[in-house]
mmCIF file of the C-alpha atoms, coordinates in Angstrom:
data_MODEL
# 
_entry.id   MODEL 
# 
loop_
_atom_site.group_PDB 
_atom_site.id 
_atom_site.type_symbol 
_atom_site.label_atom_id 
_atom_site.label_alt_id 
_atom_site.label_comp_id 
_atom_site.label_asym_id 
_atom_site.label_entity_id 
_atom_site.label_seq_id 
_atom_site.pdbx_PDB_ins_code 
_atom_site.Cartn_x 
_atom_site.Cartn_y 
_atom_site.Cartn_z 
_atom_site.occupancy 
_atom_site.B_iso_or_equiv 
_atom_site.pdbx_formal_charge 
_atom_site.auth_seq_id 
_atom_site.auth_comp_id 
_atom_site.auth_asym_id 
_atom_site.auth_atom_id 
_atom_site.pdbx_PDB_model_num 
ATOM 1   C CA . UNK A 1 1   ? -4.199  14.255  5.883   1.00 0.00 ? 1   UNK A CA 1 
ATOM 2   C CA . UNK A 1 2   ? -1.223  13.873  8.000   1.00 0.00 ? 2   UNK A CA 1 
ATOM 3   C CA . UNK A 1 3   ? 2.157   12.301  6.795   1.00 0.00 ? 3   UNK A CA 1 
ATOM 4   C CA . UNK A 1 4   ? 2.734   8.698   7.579   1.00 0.00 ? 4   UNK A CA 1 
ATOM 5   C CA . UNK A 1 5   ? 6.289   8.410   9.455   1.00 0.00 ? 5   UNK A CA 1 
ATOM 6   C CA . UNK A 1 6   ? 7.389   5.272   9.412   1.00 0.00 ? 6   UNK A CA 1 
ATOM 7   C CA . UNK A 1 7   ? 9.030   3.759   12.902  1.00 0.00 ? 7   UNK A CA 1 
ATOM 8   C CA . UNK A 1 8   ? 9.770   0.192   14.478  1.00 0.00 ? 8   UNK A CA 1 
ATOM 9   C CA . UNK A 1 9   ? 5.993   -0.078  14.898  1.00 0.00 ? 9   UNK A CA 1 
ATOM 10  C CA . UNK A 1 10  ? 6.052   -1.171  10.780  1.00 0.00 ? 10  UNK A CA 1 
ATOM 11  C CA . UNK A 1 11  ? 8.405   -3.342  10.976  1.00 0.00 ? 11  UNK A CA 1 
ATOM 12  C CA . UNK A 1 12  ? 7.733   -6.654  10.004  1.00 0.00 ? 12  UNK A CA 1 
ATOM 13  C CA . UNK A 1 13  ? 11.326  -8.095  10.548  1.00 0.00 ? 13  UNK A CA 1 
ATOM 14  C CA . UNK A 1 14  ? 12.044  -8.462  6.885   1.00 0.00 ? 14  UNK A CA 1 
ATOM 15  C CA . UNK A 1 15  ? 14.730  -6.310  5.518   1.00 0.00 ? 15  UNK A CA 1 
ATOM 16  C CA . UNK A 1 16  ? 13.540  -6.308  2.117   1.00 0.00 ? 16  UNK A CA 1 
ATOM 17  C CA . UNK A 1 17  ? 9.452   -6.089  3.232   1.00 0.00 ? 17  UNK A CA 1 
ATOM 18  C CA . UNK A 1 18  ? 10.396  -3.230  5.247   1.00 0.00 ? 18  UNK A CA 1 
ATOM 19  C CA . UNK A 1 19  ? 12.161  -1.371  2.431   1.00 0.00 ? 19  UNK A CA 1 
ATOM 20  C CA . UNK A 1 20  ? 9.484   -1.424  0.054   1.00 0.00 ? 20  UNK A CA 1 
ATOM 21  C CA . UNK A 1 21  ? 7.247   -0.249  2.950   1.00 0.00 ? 21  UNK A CA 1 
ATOM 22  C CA . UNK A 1 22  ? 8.837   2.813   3.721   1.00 0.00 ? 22  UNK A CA 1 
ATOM 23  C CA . UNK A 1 23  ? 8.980   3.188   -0.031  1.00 0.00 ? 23  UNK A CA 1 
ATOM 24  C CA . UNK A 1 24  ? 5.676   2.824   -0.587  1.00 0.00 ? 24  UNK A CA 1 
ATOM 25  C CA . UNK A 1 25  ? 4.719   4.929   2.542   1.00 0.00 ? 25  UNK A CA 1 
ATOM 26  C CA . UNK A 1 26  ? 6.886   7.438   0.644   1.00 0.00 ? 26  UNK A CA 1 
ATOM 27  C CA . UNK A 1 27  ? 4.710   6.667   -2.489  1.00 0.00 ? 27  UNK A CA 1 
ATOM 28  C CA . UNK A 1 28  ? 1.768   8.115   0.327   1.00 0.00 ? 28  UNK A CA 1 
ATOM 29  C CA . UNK A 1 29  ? 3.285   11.036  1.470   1.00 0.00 ? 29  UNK A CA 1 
ATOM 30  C CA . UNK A 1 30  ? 4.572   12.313  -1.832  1.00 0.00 ? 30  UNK A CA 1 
ATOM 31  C CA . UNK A 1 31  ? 0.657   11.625  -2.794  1.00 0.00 ? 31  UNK A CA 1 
ATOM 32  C CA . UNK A 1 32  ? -0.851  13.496  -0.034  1.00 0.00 ? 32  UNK A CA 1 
ATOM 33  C CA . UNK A 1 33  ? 2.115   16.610  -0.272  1.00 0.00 ? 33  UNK A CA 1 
ATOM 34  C CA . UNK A 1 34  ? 1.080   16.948  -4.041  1.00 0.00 ? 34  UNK A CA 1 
ATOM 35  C CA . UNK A 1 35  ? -2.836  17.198  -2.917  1.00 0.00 ? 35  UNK A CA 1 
ATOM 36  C CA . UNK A 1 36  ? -2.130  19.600  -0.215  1.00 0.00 ? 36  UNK A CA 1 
ATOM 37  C CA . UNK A 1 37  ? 0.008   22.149  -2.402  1.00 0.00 ? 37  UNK A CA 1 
ATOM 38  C CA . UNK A 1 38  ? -0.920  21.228  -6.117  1.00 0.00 ? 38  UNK A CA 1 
ATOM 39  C CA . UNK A 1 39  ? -3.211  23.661  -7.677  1.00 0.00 ? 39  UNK A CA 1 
ATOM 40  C CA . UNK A 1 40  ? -6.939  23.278  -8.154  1.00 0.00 ? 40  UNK A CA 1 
ATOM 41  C CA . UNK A 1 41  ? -6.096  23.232  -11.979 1.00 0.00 ? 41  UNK A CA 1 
ATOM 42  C CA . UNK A 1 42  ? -3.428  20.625  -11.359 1.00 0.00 ? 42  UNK A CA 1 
ATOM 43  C CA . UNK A 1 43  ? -5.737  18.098  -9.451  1.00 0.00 ? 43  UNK A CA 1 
ATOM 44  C CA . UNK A 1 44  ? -6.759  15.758  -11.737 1.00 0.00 ? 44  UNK A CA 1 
ATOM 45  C CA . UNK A 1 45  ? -2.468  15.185  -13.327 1.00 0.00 ? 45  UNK A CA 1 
ATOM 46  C CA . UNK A 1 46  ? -1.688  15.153  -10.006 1.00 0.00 ? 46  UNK A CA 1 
ATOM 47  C CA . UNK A 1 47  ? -4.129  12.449  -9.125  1.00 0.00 ? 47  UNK A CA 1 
ATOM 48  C CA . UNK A 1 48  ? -3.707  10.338  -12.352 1.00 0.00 ? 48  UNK A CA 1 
ATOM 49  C CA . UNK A 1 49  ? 0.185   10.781  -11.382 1.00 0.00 ? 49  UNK A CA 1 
ATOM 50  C CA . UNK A 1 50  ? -0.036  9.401   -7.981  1.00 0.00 ? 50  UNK A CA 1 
ATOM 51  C CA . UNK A 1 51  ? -2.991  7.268   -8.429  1.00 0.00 ? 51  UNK A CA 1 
ATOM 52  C CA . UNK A 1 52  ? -0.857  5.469   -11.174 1.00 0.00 ? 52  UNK A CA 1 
ATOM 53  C CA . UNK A 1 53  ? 2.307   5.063   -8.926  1.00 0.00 ? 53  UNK A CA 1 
ATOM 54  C CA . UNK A 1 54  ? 0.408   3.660   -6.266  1.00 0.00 ? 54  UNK A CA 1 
ATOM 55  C CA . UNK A 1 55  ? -1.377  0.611   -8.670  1.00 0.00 ? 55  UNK A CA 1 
ATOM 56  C CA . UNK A 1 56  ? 2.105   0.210   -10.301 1.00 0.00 ? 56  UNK A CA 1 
ATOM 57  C CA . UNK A 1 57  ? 4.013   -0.289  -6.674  1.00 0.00 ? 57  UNK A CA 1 
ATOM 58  C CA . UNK A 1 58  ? 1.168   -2.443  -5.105  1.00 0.00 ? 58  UNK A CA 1 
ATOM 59  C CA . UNK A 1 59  ? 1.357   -4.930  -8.082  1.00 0.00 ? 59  UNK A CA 1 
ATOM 60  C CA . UNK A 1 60  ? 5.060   -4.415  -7.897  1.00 0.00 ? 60  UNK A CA 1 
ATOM 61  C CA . UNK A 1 61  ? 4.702   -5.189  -3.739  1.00 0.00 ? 61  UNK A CA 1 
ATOM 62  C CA . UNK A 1 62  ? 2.291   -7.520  -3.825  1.00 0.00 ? 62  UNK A CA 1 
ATOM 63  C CA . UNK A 1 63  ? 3.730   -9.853  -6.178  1.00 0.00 ? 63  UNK A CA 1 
ATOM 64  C CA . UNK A 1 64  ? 6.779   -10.070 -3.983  1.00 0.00 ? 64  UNK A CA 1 
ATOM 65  C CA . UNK A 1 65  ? 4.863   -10.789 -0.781  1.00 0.00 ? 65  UNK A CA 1 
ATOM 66  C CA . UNK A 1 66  ? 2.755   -12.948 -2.391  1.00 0.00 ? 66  UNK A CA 1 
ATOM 67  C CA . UNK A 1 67  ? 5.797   -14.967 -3.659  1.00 0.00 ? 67  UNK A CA 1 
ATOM 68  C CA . UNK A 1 68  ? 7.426   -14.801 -0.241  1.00 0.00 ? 68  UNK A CA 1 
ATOM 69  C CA . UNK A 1 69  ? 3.878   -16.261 1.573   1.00 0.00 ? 69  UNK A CA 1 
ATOM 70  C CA . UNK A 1 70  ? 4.114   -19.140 -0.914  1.00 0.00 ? 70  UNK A CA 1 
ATOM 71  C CA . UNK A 1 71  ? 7.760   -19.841 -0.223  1.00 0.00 ? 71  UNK A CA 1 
ATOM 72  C CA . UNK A 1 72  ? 6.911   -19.889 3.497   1.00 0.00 ? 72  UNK A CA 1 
ATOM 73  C CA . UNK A 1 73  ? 3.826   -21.898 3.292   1.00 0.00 ? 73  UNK A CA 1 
ATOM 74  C CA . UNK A 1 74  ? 1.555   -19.393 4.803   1.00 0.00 ? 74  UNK A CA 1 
ATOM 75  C CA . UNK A 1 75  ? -1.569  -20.846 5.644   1.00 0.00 ? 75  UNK A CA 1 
ATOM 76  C CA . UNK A 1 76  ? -3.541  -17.583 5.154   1.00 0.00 ? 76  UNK A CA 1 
ATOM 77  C CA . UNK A 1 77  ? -2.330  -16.596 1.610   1.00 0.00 ? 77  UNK A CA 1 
ATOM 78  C CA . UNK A 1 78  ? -5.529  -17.105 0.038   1.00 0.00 ? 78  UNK A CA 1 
ATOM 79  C CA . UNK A 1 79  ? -7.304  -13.898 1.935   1.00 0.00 ? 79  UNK A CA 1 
ATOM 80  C CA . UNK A 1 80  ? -3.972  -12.203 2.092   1.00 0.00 ? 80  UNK A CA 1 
ATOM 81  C CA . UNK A 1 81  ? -3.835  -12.377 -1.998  1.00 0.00 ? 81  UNK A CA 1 
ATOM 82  C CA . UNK A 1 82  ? -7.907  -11.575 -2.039  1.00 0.00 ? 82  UNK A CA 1 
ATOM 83  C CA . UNK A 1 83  ? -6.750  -8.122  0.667   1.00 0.00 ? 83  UNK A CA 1 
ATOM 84  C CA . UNK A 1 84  ? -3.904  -7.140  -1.926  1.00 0.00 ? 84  UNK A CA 1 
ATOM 85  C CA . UNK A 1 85  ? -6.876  -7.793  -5.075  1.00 0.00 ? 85  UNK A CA 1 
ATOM 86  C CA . UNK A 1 86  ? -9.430  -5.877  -3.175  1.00 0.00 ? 86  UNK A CA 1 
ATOM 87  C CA . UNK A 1 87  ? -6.786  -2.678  -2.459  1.00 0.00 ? 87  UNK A CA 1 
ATOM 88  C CA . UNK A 1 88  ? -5.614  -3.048  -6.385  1.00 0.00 ? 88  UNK A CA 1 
ATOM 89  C CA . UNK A 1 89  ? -9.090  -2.888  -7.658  1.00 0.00 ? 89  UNK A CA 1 
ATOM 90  C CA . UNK A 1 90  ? -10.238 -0.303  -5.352  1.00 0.00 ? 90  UNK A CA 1 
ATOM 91  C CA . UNK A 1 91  ? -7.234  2.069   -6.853  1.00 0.00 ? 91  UNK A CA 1 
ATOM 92  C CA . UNK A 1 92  ? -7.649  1.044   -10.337 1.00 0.00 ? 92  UNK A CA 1 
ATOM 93  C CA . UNK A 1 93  ? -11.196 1.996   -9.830  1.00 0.00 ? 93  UNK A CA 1 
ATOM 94  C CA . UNK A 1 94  ? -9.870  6.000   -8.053  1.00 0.00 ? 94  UNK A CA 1 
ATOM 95  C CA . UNK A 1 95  ? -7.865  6.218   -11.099 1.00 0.00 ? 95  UNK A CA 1 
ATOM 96  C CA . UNK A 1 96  ? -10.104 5.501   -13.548 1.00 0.00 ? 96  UNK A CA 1 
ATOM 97  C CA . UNK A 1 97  ? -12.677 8.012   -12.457 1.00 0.00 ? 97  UNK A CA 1 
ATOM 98  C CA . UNK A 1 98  ? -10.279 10.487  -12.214 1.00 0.00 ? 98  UNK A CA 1 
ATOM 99  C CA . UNK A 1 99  ? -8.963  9.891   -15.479 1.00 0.00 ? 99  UNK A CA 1 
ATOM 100 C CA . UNK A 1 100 ? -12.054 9.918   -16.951 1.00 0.00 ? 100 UNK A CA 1 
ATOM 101 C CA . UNK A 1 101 ? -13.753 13.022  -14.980 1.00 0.00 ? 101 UNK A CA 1 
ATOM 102 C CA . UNK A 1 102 ? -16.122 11.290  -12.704 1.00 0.00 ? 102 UNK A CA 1 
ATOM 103 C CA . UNK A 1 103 ? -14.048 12.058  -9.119  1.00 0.00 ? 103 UNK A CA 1 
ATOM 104 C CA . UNK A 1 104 ? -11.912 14.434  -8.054  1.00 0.00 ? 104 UNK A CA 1 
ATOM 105 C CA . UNK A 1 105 ? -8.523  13.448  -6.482  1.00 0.00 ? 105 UNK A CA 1 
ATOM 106 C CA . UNK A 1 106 ? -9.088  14.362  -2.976  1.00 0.00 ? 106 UNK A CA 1 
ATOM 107 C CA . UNK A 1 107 ? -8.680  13.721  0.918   1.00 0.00 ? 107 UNK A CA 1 
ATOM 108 C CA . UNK A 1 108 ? -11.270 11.218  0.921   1.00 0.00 ? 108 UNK A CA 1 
ATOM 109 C CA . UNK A 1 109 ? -9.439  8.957   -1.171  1.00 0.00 ? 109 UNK A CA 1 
ATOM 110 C CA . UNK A 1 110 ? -6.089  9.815   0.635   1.00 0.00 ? 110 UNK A CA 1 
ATOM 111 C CA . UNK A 1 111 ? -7.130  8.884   3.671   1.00 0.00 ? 111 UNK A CA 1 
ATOM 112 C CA . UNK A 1 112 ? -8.851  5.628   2.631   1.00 0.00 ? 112 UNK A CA 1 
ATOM 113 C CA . UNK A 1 113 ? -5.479  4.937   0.944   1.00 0.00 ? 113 UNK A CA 1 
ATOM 114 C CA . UNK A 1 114 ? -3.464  6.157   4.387   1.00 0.00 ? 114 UNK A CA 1 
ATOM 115 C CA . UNK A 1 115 ? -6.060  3.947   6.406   1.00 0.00 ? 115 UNK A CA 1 
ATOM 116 C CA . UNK A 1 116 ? -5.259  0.865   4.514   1.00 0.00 ? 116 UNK A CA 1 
ATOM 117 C CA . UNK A 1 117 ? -1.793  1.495   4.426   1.00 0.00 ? 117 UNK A CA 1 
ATOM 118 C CA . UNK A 1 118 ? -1.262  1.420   8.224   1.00 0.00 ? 118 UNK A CA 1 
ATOM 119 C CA . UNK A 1 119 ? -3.849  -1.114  9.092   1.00 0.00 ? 119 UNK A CA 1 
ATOM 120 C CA . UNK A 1 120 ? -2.365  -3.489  6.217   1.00 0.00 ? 120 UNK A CA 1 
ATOM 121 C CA . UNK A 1 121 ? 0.780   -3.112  7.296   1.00 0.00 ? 121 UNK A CA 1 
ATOM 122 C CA . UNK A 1 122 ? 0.332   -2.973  10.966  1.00 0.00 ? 122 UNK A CA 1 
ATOM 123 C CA . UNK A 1 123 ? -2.000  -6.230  10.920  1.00 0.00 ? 123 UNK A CA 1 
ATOM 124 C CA . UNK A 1 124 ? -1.998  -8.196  8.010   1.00 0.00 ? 124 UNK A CA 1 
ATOM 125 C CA . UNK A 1 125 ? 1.648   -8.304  7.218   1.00 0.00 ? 125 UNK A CA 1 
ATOM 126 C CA . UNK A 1 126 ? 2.764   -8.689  10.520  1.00 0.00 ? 126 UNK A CA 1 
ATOM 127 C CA . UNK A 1 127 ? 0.679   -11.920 10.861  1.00 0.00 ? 127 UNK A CA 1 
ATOM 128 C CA . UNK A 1 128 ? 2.750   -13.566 7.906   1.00 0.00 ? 128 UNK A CA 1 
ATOM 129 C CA . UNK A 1 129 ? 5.930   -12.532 9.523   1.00 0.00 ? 129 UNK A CA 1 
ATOM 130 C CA . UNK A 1 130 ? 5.020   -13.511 12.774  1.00 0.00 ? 130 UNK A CA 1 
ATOM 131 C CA . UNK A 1 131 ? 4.343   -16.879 10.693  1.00 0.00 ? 131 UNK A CA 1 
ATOM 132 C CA . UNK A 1 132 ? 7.762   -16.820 9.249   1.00 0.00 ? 132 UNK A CA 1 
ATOM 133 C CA . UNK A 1 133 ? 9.880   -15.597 12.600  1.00 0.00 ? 133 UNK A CA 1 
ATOM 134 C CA . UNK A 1 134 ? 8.034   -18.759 14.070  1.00 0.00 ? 134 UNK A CA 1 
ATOM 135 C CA . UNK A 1 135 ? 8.819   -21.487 11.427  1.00 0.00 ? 135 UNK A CA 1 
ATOM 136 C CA . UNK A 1 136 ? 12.567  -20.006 11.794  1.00 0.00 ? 136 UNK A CA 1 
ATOM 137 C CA . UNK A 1 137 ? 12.831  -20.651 15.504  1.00 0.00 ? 137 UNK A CA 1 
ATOM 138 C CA . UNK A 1 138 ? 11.777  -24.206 15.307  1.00 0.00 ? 138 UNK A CA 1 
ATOM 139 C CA . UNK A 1 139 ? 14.447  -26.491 15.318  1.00 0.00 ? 139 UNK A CA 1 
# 
């Protein structure tokens, strides 16, 4: 997989949303250099490792948007929340296989993890924003 850069392109016009999104796109890369240069031997600490710091930042990062939609109103919080619970169980899920044997940490699940990255970012938490820049402007 390739690393994900961040630019302007993420940003959702939110100081502190935007910091914990190049963090956690940090969080990414840091996940994908491992997999490309660990060791074969090293695959499945390396995985449980990263796996586990991405579920620990996405509770961490979803609580926090979660809190800001509610403070804003956001009419779409409900499937925003059920997005965030469908990304947290679909990592729990990685990590418990590879804790327990079953997968392999491996570019298939860092790409599904880049993929939702971008397109969360890039769609879904813009739309909230876009929300909040808008309730700002009105007088």
């Amino acid at each position: 997989m390739a690393a994900i850069e961040w630019d302007d392109s993420f940003s959702v016009n939110n100081a502190e949303i935007d910091a914990q999104h190049r963090k956690w796109i940090g969080i990414y890369n840091e996940m994908d250099d491992r997999l490309l240069n660990g060791d074969r031997q090293s695959l499945k600490t390396l995985g449980e490792e990263s796996l586990q710091a991405m579920e620990d930042y996405a509770r961490s990062h979803f609580g926090f948007e979660e809190e800001f939609m509610h403070r804003i109103n956001y009419p779409d919080i409900v499937a925003h929340r059920r997005l965030h619970k469908d990304f947290e169980n679909r990592i729990y899920q990685y990590n418990r296989e590879v804790r327990e044997g079953k997968t392999i940490f491996n570019s298939t699940i860092i790409g599904i993890i880049r993929n939702w990255l971008i397109d969360h970012i890039l769609k879904e938490d813009k739309k909230y924003c876009q929300y909040a820049t808008r309730l700002a402007e009105k007088p």
